[in-house]
N, C-alpha and C positions, 0 to 999 in steps of 0.2 A: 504493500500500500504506500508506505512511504518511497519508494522506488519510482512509482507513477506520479505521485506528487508533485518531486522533483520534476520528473522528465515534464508535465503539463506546467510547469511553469517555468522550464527553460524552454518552451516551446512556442512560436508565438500566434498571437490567436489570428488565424489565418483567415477567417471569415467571420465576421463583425458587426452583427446588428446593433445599431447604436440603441438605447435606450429611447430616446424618441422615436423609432422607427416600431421597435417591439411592443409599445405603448397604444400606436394604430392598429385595433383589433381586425380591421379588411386586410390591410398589406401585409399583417405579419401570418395572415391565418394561409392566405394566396401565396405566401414566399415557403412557407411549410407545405404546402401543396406540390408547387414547383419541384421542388428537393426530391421528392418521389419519383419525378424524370429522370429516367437514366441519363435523356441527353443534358440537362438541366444538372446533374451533379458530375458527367465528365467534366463540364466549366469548373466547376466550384473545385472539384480534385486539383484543376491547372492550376490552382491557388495551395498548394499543399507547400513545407516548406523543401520535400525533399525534389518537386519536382519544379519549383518558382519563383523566381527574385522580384515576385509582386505580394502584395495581402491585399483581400477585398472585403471591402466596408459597405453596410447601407443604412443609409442616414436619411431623416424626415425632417426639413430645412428648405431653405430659400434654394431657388433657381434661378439663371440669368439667362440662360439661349433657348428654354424649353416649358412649356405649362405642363407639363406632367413629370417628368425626370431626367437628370442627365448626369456622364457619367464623365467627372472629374478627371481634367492629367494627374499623373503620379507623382504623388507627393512624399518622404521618407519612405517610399517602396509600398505605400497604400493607395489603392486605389480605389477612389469614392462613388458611389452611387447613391446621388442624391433624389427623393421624392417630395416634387413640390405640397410644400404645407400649406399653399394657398387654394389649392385643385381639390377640387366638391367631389373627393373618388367616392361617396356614396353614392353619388348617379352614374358611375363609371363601372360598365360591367364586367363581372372577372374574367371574362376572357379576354377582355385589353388592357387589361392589370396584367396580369399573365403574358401577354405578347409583349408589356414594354417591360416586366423582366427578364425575357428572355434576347430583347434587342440591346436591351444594356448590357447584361453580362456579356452580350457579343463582342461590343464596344471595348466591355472591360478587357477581354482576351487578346483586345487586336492592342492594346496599349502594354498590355502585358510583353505582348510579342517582342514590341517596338523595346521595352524595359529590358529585356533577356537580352538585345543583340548590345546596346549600349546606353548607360545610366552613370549617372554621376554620383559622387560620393553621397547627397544627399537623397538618391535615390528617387532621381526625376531622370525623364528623359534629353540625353544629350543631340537633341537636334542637329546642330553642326557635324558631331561625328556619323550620326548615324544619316546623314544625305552624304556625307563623303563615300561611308561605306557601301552604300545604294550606287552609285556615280559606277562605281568597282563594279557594280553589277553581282554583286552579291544580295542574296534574300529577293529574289527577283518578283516574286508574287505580291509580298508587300510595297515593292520598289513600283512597279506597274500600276498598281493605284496610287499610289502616294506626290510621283511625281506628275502623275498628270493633275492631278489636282493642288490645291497649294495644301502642303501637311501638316500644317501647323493649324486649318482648321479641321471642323466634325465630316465635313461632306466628301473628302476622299474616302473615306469610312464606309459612308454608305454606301458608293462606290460599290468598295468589297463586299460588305453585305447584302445588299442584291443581288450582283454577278454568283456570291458563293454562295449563301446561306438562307437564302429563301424556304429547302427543302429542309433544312437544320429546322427551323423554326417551325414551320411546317410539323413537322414528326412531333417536334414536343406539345402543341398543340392539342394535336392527336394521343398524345401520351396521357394528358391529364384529363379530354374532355371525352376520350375514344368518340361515340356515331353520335354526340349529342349533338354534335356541327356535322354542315356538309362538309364537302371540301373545297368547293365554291366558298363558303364562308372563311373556311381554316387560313383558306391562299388570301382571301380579299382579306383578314385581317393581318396575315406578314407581311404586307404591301405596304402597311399604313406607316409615314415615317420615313418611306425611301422613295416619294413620289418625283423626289429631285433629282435620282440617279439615272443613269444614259441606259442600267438594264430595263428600267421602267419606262423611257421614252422609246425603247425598241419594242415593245410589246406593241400588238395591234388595237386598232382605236377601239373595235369591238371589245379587247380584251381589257384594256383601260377603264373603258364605260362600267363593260361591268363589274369589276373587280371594286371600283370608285361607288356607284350604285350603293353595290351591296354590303358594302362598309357604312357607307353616310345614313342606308338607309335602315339597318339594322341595329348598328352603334351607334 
């Protein structure tokens, strides 16, 4: 007993619901749900300390780019996922509670990425080094969205999130709510969020309409 003791408090706490966040009986009951996704706890594992140079936090707090949440650069090797405390999520149904924790976590992974290749002593990302090492033509998946967008903002991001992870999102979806959605629904709610990126302006107008539809008109 005292052996675990120990090792749980040399250990650091790798995943982090802030007290405000666990206080909101919807977001904390829907993030407990979540965890039941396999694909939903491969993320949360990429936060492990043997496999991560990131920790991920989630916090009920102010917002500046987003009315519902957004997911903080890396700060002392944590990375914050903040949910607006101004946003009425009583009228916000859990299946898009659900989808934007599963768009954050994305979020948080692709910064984690960015933290693993190169991080600064205090444990943010070193920008300058890592577009040199992009230039090098290393990490080329990340480097391909990144540069063609400017990377210092959110929307190279969703870039990748659309082009990769639509079907990601998609599955977890399906993992928490199985036939209670169609899948017309399940897709038109991973959409919502990345209506900005170039995967979402190649889709057909047809597909647009209704995918937008069935979003606006359901949620």
């Amino acid at each position: 007993l005292l052996e675990k003791i120990i090792q749980d408090w040399l250990s650091p706490n790798i995943v982090k619901p802030t007290e405000a966040f666990v206080k909101h009986e919807k977001l904390n009951r829907i993030y407990e749900e979540a965890k039941k996704s396999e694909k939903f706890k491969k993320y949360l594992q990429k936060f492990e300390p043997k496999a991560s140079v990131a920790h991920l936090m989630f916090d009920f707090g102010e917002t500046s780019q987003t009315p519902f949440a957004e997911t903080k650069t890396p700060d002392k090797n944590w990375i914050k996922v903040v949910f607006n405390k101004n946003q009425k999520w009583e009228n916000i149904p859990n299946i898009v509670i659900s989808y934007i924790f599963i768009h954050e976590i994305i979020h948080a992974e692709i910064y984690r990425q960015m933290l693993s290749i190169v991080s600064t002593k205090n444990g943010e990302i070193n920008y300058t080094k890592l577009e040199n090492i992009f230039k090098r033509g290393q990490h080329s998946e990340l480097f391909n969205y990144y540069v063609e967008k400017d990377g210092k903002t959110g929307s190279w991001q969703h870039e990748m999130m659309a082009k990769k992870y639509i079907e990601t999102i998609v599955g977890f979806l399906k993992e928490i709510y199985e036939d209670v959605y169609s899948d017309l629904e399940y897709k038109s709610i991973a959409w919502r969020g990345l209506m900005d990126s170039k995967a979402w302006n190649n889709l057909t107008d047809q597909e647009k309409e209704l995918y937008k539809n069935t979003s606006e008109t359901n949620y």
